[in-house]
C-alpha positions as CSV (number, residue, x, y, z in Angstrom):
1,X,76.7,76.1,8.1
2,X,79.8,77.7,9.4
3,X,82.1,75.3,7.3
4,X,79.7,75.8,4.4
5,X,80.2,79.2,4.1
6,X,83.9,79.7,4.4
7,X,84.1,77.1,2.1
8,X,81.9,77.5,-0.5
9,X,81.4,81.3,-0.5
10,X,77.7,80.9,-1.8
11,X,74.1,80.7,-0.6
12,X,73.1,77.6,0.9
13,X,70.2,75.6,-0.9
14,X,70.3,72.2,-0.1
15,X,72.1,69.8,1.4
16,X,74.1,67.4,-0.9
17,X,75.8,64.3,0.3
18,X,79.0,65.6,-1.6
19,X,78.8,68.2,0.8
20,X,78.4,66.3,3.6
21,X,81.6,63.9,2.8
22,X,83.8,66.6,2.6
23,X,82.9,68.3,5.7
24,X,83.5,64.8,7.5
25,X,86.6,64.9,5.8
26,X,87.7,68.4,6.9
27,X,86.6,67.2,10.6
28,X,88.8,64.3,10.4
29,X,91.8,65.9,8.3
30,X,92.0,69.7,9.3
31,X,90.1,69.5,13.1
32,X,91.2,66.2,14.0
33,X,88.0,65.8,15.6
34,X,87.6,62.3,17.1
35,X,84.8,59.6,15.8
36,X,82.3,60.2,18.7
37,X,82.5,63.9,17.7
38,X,81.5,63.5,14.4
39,X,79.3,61.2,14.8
40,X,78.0,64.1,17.0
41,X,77.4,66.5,14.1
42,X,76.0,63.7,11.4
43,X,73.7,63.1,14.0
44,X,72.9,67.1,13.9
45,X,72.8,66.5,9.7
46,X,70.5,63.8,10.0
47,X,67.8,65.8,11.8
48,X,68.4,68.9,9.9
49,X,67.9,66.8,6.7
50,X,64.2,65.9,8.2
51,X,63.7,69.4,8.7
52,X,64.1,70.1,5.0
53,X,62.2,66.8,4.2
54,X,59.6,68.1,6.7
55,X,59.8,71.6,5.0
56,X,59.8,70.8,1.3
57,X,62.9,71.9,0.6
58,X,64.4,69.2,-0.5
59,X,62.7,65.3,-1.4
60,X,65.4,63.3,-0.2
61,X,67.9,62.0,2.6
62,X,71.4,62.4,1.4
63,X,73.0,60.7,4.6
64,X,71.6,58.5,7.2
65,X,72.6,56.5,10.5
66,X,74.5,53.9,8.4
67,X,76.6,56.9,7.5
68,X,78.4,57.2,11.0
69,X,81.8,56.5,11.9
70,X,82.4,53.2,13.3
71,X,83.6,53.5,17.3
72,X,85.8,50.5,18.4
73,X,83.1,49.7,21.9
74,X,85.2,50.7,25.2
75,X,85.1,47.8,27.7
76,X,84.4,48.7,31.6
77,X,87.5,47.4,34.0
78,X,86.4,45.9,36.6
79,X,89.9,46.4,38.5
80,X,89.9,48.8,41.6
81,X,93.8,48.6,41.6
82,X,96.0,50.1,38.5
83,X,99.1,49.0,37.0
84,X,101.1,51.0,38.9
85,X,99.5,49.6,42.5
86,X,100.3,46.0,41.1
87,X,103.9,46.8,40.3
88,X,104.7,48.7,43.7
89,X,103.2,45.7,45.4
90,X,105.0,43.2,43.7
91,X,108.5,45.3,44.1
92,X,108.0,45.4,47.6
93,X,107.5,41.7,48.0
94,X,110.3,41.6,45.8
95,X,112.5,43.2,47.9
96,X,111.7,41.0,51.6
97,X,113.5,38.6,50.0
98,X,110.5,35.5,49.4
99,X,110.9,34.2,46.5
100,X,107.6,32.3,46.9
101,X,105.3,35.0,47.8
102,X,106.7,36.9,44.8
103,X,105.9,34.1,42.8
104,X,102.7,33.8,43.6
105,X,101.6,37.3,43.4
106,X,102.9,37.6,40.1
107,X,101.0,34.5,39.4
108,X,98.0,36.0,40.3
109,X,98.2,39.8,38.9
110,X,99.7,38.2,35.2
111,X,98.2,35.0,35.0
112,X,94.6,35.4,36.6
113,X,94.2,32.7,38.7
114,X,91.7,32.6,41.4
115,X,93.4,31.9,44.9
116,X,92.1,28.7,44.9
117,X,93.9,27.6,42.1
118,X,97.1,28.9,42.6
119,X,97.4,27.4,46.0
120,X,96.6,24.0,44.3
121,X,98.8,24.1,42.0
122,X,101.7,21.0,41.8
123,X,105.0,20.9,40.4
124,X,103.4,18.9,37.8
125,X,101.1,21.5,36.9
126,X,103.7,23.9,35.6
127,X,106.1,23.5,32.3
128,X,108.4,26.4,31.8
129,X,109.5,25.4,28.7
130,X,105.8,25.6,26.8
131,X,105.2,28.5,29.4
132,X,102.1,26.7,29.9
133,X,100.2,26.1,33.5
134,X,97.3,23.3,34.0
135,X,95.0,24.6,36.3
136,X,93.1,21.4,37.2
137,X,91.1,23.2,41.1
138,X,88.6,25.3,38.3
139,X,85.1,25.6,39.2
140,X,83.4,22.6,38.0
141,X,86.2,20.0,38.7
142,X,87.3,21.1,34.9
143,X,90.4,21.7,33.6
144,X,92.1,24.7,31.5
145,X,95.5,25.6,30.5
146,X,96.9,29.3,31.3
147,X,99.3,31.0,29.2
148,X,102.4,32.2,31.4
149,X,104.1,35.2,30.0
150,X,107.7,36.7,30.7
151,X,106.7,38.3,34.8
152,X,105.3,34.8,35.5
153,X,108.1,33.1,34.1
154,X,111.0,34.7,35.3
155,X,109.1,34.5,38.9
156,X,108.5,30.9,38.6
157,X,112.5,30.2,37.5
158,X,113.5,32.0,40.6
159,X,110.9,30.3,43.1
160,X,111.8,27.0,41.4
161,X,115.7,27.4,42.1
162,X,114.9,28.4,45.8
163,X,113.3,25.5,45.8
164,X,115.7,23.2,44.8
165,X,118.6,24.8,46.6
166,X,116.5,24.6,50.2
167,X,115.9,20.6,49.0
168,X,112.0,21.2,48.8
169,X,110.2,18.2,47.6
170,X,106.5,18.8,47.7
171,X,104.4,17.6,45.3
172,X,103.0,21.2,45.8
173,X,103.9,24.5,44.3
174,X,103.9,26.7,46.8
175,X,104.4,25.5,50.3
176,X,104.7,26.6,53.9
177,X,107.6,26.8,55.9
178,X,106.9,23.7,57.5
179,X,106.7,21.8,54.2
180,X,103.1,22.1,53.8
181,X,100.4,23.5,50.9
182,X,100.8,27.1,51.6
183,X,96.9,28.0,53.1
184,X,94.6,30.9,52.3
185,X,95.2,32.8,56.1
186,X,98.9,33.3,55.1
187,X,98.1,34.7,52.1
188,X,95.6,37.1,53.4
189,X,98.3,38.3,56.2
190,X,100.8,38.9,53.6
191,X,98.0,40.9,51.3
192,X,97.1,42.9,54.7
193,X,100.7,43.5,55.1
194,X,101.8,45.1,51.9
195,X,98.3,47.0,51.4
196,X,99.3,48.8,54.5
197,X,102.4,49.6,52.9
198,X,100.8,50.9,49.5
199,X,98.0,52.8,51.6
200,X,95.6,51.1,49.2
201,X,93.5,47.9,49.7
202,X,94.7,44.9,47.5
203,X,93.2,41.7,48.2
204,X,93.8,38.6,45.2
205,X,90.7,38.5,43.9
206,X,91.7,42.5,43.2
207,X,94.7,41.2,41.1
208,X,92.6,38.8,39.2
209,X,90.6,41.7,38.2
210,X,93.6,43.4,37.4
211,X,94.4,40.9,35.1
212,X,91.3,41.2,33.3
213,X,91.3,44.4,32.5
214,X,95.0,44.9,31.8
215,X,95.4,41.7,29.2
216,X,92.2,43.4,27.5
217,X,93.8,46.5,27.4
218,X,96.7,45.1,26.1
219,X,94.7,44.0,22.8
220,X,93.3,40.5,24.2
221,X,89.9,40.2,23.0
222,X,87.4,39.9,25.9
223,X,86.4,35.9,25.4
224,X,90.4,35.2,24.9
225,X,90.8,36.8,28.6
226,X,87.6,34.7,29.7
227,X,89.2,31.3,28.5
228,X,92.2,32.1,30.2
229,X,91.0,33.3,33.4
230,X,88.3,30.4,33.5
231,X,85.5,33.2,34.2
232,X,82.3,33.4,31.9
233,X,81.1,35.7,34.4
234,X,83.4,37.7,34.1
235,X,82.8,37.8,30.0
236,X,79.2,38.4,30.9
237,X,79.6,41.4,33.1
238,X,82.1,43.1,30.7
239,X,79.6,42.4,27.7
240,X,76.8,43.8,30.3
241,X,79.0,47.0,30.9
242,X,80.2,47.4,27.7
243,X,76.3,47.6,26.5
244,X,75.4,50.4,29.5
245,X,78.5,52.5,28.1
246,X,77.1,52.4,24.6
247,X,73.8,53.5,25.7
């Protein structure tokens, strides 16, 4: 009514849709108001035009809920860590000088394999030149093929060079120091290790949820990051999230 009057400079009668499109216009132009804040007031205009339904003063609706603003859905992340955790982790494995542990936890926070599956991984299994990784250790003894993008890469280059300068010939990725698959109680040391360092529990499966959330935030729809992380669940949950926050 405010708008109405500074704008019009007469008596209010009725409401007219005219009127109604231009004040979501001056909301979005002059206030930059954002879409759930409009939505807001057309919600207000909706029951105010039952009220003048209800009180004869008008016979008709000018606007109804088909009228509001489309709001793209916000997704829940699942991740506890942020980007900035991730990247200070991954610097300071950087820095102790292992190549393979770098590797892998790149592999993990950009890629979003399970620790399973990284772990399982053969030389085989990765081609640098399609930037493409088979992960064949999925759930369900199936199969799927993970996009690798430039972190991964350049990770995998350097672990691979190591690799061939120390003579390494495991059929294996990543391997222990005594030429053997690289196990899960290592990992979890190393994790323990540089967590204490952060001041900030990360554990792997916290990196695979970092993935999630931070390819979806990137623009990757919710099923494309549930292909290439090989988790329905984890499509399921968002979806289940993403409904709660609507409501």
């Amino acid at each position: 009514m405010k708008w109405f009057d500074e704008s019009k400079d007469v008596e209010f009668k009725r409401l007219h849709r005219e009127n109604v499109q231009e004040y979501i216009s001056f909301l979005r132009t002059v206030k930059n108001a954002k879409l759930k804040t409009i939505n807001t007031k057309l919600n207000a205009l909706v029951k105010f035009n039952e009220f003048l339904l209800e009180t004869k003063v008008q016979r008709d609706m000018v606007l109804t809920k088909k009228d509001y603003m489309k709001v793209q859905p916000q997704y829940a992340s699942l991740a506890k860590v942020e980007l900035k955790d991730v990247e200070k982790f991954r610097q300071l494995v950087l820095d102790s000088g292992n190549k393979r542990n770098y590797a892998l936890v790149t592999l993990l926070a950009y890629a979003g394999l399970r620790i399973s599956e990284a772990l399982n991984l053969k030389m085989s299994d990765c081609n640098l030149v399609s930037r493409e990784i088979t992960v064949r250790s999925g759930k369900g003894d199936k199969y799927r093929v993970v996009f690798m993008n430039d972190k991964v890469k350049f990770a995998l280059q350097s672990w691979l060079k190591e690799r061939k300068e120390k003579g390494i010939e495991s059929e294996y990725l990543f391997i222990s120091n005594r030429n053997q698959p690289l196990n899960r109680t290592t990992i979890n040391k190393l994790f323990k290790e540089y967590s204490e360092h952060i001041g900030k529990e990360i554990t792997p499966h916290d990196l695979r949820h970092f993935f999630c959330s931070h390819a979806i935030s990137r623009g990757l729809s919710v099923h494309e990051v549930a292909n290439q992380a090989g988790h329905l669940r984890f499509y399921t949950r968002i979806q289940q999230k993403t409904s709660s926050f609507k409501k």
